[in-house]
N, C-alpha and C positions, 0 to 999 in steps of 0.2 A: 198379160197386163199391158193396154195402152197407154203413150203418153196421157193422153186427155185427162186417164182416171186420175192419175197420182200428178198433176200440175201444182204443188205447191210451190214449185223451187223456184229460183226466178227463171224467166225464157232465156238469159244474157247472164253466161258466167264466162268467166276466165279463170282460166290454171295456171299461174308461173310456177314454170319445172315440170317436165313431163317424165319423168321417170318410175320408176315401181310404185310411190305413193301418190303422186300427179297423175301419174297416166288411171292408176285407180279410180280415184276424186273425180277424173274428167268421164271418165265411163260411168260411174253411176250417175252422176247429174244427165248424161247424154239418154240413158235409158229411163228418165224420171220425164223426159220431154225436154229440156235446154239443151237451146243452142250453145256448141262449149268451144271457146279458143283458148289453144293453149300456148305460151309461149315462151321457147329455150335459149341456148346460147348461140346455136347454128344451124343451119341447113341439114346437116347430119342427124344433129337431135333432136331436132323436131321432126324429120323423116322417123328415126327410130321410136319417138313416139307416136305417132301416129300407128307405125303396125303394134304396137304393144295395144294402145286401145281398140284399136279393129280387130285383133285376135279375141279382145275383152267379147267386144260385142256379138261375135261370131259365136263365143260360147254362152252364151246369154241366149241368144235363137235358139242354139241347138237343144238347150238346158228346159226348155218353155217359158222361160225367165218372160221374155219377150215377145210378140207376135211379129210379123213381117220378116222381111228381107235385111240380114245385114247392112248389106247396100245404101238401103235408102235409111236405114236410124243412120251411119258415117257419114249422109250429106251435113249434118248438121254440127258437124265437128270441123275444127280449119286452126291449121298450125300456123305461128310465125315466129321469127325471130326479134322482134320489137315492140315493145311493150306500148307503143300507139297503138297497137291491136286491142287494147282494152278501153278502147274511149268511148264506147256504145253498152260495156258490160255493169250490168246492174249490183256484180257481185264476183270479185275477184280472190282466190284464196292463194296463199306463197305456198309452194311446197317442193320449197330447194332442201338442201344439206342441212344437217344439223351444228351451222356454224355463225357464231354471234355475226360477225362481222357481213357474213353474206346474206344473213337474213334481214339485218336493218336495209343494208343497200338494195337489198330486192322490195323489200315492204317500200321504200322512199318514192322508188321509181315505178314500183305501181303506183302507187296515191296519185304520184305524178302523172300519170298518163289517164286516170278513170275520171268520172263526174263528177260533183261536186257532192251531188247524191246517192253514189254509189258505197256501196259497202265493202269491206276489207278486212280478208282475215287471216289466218296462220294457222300453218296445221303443224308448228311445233310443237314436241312431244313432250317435251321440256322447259323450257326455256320461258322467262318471265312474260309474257303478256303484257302488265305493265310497263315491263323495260323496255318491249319493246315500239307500245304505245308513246312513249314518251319519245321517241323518235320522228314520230309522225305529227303535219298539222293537223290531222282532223282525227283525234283519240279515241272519240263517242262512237266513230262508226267505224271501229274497230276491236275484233276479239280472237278468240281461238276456237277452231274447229278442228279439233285432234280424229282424226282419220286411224283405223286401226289394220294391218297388212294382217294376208288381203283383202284392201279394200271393199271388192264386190260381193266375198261370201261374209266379212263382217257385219255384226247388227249396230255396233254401239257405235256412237260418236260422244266424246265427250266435248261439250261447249265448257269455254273457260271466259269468264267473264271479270275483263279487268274493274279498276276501280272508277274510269272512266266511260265505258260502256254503257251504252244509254238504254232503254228499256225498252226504247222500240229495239232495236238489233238485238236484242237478249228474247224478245215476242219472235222475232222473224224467225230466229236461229231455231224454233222450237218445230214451226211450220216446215221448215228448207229438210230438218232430219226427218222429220216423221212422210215429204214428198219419195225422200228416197229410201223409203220402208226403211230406215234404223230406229235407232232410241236414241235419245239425248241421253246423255246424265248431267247438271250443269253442276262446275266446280270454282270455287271465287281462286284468282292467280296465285298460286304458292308455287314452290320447284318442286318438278315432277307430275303438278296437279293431285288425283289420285290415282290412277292407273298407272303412270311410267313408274311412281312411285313404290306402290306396290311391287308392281311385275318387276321393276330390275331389284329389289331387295330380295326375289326370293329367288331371284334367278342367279345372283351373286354368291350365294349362299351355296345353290348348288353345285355353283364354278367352285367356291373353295372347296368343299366336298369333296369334287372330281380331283384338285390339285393335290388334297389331304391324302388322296387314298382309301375314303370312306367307303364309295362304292362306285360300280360304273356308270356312263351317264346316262344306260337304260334302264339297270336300277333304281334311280333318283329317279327318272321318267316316270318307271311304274308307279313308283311308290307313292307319285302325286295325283295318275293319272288314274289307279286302281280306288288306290285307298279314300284319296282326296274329291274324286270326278271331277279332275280338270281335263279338257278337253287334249289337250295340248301339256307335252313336260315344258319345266322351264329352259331346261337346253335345249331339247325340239327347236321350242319357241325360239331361242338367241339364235340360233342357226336359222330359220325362218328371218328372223328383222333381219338381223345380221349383227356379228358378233363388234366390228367395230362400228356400228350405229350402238350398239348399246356399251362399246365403252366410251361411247362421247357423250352418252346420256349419264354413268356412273360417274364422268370427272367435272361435270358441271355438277350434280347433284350434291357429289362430295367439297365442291368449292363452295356451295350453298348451305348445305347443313351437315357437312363433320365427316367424321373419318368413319362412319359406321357405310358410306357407300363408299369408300375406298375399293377400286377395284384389281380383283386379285393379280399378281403374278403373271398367271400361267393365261389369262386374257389376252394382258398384253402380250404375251407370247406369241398368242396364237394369230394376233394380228400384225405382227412384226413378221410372219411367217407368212402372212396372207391365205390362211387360215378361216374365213370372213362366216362361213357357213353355206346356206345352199347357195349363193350366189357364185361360188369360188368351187362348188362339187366340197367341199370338204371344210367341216366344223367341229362339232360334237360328234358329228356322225359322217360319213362317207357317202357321197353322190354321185360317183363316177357312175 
């Protein structure tokens, strides 16, 4: 599939955060045809992202994802550490940490640095939209584009559309997913959306399970994966995101709406242990 066919995205994106879910975001926009800068905190991590998405696109070629040479789809990608790297990009998404504080100041400083015309958005998994609109001057041309790991074999994007979100950017966002062969599903701002929502309720559930003694966490696995046809168990899964990305997603959830995502015990454990899942060789399950 050439750029040419699927050109809906814009030609001009930007990544703030180049890491597993940035470096994601920036490779698929790169294989849709946009030119993509992404931009981190130093020379190291922007070196380190860079080969995460060039590994991306290497397997994209070799996959038939792609036509051509690795090579020349990575001329069109360019790292930097300052966010003036975004003053030419038509469409800039944050996809830092999942921490209140560091995402307003990263969403600030992008606005600051993009056009007047340029669009803005967040690929928090959580975290209000609204709230975090309301931090920014220009709120209408800004939303969520929830990204789901990993990135390039996922189909779904969830769009979250705040209260101020204007309808052209709520049109665009429908165009941008469907250039990079996903699906939208669009959800108006609540915490958790519906997907994190879902996914860490039942994936909480299964963590108390495992802590109770109920059953193993390949049991719980099958029992969802057999019975249920879920792709993926919900521990799998928490080992996939990672086990402390999802208990920062349970203690905002739970400071939003009640003690019913109160996250277990043996979580926190496992992340006081650094226990994290496959990013760490070891979670629910074993990766050495």
């Amino acid at each position: 599939m050439s750029a040419h066919d699927k050109q809906q995205v814009p030609e001009r994106v930007g990544v703030l955060g180049g890491g597993r879910m940035g470096a994601g975001i920036a490779h698929a926009f790169l294989i849709s045809g946009a030119a993509v800068t992404v931009v981190e905190v130093d020379d190291d991590a922007a070196q380190a992202a860079r080969a995460r998405i060039e590994k991306d696109i290497r397997a994209s070629v070799e996959r038939g994802k792609i036509s051509g040479e690795a090579d020349e789809w990575a001329k069109k990608l360019e790292t930097a550490t300052d966010a003036s790297a975004f003053a030419d990009r038509q469409l800039v998404i944050e996809a830092v940490p999942e921490i209140w504080d560091l995402k307003v100041e990263s969403l600030r400083r992008a606005e600051s640095n993009v056009g007047e015309n340029s669009w803005l958005a967040t690929n928090t998994s959580s975290m209000s939209v609204d709230g975090l609109a309301e931090t920014l001057e220009r709120p209408e041309r800004f939303c969520g584009l929830h990204f789901f790991n990993p990135v390039p074999a996922s189909k779904l994007v969830e769009v979250v559309v705040g209260k101020k979100t204007s309808e052209e950017l709520q049109g665009h966002t429908q165009e941008w997913v469907a250039g990079l062969n996903k699906t939208p599903v669009t959800v108006h701002d609540a915490p958790g959306f519906a997907s994190s929502r879902l996914g860490i309720a039942l994936s909480l559930e299964a963590i108390r399970m495992v802590e109770e003694g109920v059953a193993s966490p390949e049991d719980i696995d099958h029992a969802m994966t057999l019975g249920y046809k879920h792709p993926v168990g919900p521990l799998a899964l928490t080992d996939i995101v990672g086990v402390d990305v999802r208990l920062d997603i349970a203690e905002y959830l739970e400071s939003k709406l009640g003690s019913r995502f109160s996250p277990p015990q043996l979580m926190r454990d496992m992340v006081e242990r650094g226990e994290l899942g496959k990013k760490t060789g070891k979670g629910f399950y074993s990766y050495e």
